[in-house]
C-alpha positions as CSV (number, residue, x, y, z in Angstrom):
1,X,11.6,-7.0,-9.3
2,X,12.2,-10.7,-9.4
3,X,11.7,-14.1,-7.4
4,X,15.1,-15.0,-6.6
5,X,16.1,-18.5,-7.5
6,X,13.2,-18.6,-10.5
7,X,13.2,-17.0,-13.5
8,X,9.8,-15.1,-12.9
9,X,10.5,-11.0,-13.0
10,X,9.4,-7.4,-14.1
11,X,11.0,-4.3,-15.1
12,X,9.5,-1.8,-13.4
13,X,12.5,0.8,-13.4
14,X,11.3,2.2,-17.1
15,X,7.4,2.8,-16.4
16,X,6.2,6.1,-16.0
17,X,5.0,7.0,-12.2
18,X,6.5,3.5,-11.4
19,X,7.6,5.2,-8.1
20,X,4.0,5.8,-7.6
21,X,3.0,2.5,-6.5
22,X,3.1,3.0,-2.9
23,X,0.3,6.0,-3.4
24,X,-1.7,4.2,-5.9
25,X,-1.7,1.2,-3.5
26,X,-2.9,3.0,0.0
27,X,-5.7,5.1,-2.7
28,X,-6.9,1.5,-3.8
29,X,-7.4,0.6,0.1
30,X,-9.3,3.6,1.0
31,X,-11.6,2.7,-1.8
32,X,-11.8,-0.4,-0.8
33,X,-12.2,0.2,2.9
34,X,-14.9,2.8,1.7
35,X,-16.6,0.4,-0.2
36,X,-16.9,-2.0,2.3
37,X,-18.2,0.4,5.0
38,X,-21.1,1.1,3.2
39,X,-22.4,-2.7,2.8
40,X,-24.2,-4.4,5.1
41,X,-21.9,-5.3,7.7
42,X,-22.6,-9.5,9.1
43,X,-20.3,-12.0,10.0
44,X,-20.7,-13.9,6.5
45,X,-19.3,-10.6,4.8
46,X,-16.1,-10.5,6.9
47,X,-15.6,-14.5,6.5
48,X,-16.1,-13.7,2.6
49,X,-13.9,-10.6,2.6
50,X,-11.1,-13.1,4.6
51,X,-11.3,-10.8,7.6
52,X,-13.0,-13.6,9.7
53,X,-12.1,-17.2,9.9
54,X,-15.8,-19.5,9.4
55,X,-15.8,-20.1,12.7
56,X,-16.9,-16.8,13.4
57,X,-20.6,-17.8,12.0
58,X,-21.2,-19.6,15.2
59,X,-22.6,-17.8,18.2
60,X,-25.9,-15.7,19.3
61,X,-26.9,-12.5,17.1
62,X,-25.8,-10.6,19.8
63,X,-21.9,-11.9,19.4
64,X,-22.7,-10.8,15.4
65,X,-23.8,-7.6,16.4
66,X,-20.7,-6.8,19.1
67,X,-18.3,-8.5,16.4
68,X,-20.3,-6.2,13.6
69,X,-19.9,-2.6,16.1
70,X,-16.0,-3.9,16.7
71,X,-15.4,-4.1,12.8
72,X,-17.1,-1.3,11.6
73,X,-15.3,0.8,14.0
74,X,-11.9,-0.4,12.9
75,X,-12.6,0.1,9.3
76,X,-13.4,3.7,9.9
77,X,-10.6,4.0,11.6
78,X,-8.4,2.1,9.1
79,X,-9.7,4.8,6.4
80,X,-9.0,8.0,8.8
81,X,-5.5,6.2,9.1
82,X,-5.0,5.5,5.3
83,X,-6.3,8.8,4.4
84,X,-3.8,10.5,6.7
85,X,-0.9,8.8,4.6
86,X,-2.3,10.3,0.9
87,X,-0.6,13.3,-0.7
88,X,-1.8,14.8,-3.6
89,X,1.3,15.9,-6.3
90,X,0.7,19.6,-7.2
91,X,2.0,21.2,-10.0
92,X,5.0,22.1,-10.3
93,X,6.5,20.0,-7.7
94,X,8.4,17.8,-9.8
95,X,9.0,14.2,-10.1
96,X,11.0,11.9,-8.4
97,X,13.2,12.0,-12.2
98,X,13.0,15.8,-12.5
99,X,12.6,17.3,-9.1
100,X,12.3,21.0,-8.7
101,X,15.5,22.3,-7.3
102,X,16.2,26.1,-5.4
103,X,13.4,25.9,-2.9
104,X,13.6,28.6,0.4
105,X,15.4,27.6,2.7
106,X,13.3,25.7,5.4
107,X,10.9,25.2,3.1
108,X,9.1,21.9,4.2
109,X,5.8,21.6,1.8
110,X,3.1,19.9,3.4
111,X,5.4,17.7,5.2
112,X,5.7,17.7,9.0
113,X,8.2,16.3,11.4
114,X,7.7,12.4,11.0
115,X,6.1,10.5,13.9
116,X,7.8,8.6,16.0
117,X,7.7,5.5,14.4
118,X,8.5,6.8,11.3
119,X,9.7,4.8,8.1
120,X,11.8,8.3,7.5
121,X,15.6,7.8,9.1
122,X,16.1,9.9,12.3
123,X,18.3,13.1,12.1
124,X,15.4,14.6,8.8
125,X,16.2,18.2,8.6
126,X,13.6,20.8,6.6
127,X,16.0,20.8,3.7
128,X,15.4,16.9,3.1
129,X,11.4,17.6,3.6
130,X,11.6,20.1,1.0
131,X,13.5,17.3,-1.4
132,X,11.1,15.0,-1.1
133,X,8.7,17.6,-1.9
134,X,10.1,18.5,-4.9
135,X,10.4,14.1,-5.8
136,X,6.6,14.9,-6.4
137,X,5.7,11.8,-4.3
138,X,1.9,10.9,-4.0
139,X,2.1,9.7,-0.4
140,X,3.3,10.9,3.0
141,X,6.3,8.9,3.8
142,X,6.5,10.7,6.7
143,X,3.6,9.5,8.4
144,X,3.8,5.9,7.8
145,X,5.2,4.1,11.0
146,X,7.5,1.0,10.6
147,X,5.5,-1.1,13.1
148,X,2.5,-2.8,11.4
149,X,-0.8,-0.5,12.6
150,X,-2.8,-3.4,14.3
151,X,-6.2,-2.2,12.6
152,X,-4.6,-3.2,9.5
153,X,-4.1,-6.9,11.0
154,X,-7.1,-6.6,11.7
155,X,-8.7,-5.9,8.8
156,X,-6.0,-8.6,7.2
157,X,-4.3,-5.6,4.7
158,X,-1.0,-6.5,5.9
159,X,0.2,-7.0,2.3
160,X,-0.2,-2.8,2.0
161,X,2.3,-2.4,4.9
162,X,4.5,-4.9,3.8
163,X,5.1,-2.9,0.3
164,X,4.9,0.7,1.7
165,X,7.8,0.0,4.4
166,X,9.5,-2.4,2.1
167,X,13.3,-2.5,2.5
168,X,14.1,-3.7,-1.4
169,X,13.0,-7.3,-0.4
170,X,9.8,-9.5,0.7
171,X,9.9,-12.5,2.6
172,X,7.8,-15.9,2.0
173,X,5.2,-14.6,4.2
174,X,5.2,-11.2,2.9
175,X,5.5,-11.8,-0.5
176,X,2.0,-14.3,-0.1
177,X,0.2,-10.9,1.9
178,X,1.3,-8.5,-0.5
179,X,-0.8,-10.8,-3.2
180,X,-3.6,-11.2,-0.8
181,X,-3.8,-7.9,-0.5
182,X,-3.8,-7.0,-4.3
183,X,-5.9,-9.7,-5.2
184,X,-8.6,-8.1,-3.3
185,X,-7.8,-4.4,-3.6
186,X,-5.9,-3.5,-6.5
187,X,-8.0,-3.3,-9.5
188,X,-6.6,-3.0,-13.3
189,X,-8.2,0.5,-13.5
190,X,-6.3,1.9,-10.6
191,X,-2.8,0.8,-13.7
192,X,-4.0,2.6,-16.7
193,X,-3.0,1.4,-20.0
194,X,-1.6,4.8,-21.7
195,X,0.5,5.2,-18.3
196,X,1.6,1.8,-17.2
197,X,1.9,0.3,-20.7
198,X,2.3,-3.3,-21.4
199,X,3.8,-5.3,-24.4
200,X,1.4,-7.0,-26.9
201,X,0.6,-10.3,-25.9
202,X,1.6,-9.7,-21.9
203,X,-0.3,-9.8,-19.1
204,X,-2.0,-6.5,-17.2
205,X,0.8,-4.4,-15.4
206,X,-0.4,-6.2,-11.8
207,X,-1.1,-9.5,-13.0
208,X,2.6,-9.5,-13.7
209,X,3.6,-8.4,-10.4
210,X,0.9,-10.7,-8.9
211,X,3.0,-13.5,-10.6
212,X,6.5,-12.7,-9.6
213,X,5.3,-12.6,-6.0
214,X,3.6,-15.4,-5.9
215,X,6.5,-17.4,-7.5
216,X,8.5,-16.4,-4.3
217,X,9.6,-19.6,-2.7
218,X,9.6,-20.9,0.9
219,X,13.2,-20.2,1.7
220,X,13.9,-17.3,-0.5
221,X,12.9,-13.8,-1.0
222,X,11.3,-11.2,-3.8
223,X,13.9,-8.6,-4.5
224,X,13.4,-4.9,-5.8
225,X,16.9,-4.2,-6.8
């Protein structure tokens, strides 16, 4: 992964479960999605959490309380959405290095025939479900649409969307979301040390990604080659 046109880059390629991201990334949203549901919901906590511009805190407590109803709602429905997108690796299943091989035929998994919108390619036939099965991968690709869910607009978590659906490169603007979004959701704990290991006298596994996507530039893009 690197900032083209600097120097700033990582080397994900040789980490263990570095294919793993994308799962570890929509868990870390639930949580935090969870988290936040079970505060006290008020204007001041969604202009804190950068959901709200500070504008917001103007108006009568009934616009706080229809803007409160609105937001709760949509973070309950962010988590339904989120959870829907989770798949949990059994054993045996293999690994996107070592995949299991000599399936049934038809044999599909958990998977089901994308949705419409899907970030799968059209023309998926059972045999490629049960690949992807046997890749071991920790989320549902198949239900994650291409077009940004507006609830996660909303709730200003377009940075997950970005990295889940990403094509091999971020733009400016994505690049700057994606590091919204970990600054606020992704937490070290969620990279642990004996799995995503890091060189003495380096940064935490994220921090380093944080910093190659930051250093993206204006006019230029952050490529996963």
């Amino acid at each position: 992964m690197q900032a083209m046109g600097t120097e700033k880059s990582i080397n994900i390629s040789y980490r263990t479960g570095w294919k793993d991201i994308e799962g570890i990334f929509i868990r870390a949203a639930v949580r935090y999605l969870s988290e936040l549901s079970s505060k006290n919901i008020s204007n001041q906590l969604l202009v804190n959490e950068g959901i709200l511009p500070p504008g917001t805190l103007q108006g009568s407590t009934n616009d706080e309380m229809i803007v409160i109803i609105n937001y709760r709602s949509r973070i309950e429905e962010a988590i339904k959405l989120l959870t829907s997108w989770i798949r949990e690796v059994k054993p045996g299943e293999g690994s996107v290095t070592y995949p299991v091989h000599n399936r049934p035929a038809g044999y599909m998994g958990e998977f089901e025939m994308p949705i419409a919108d899907s970030i799968l390619p059209s023309g998926i036939t059972p045999a490629m479900f049960a690949f992807m099965g046997d890749m071991g991968l920790n989320y549902r690709i198949d239900r994650i649409p291409q077009t940004m869910p507006p609830v996660l607009a909303q709730l200003k978590l377009e940075g997950l969307h970005h990295y889940v659906t990403n094509n091999g490169e971020f733009s400016y603007r994505q690049s700057m979301e994606v590091v919204a979004f970990m600054d606020k959701v992704v937490r070290e704990s969620d990279f642990p040390g004996d799995k995503w290991d890091v060189e003495p006298g380096e940064s935490h596994f994220i921090d380093q990604m944080k910093d190659v996507f930051r250093a993206c530039l204006a006019d230029n893009v952050v490529d996963i080659g």
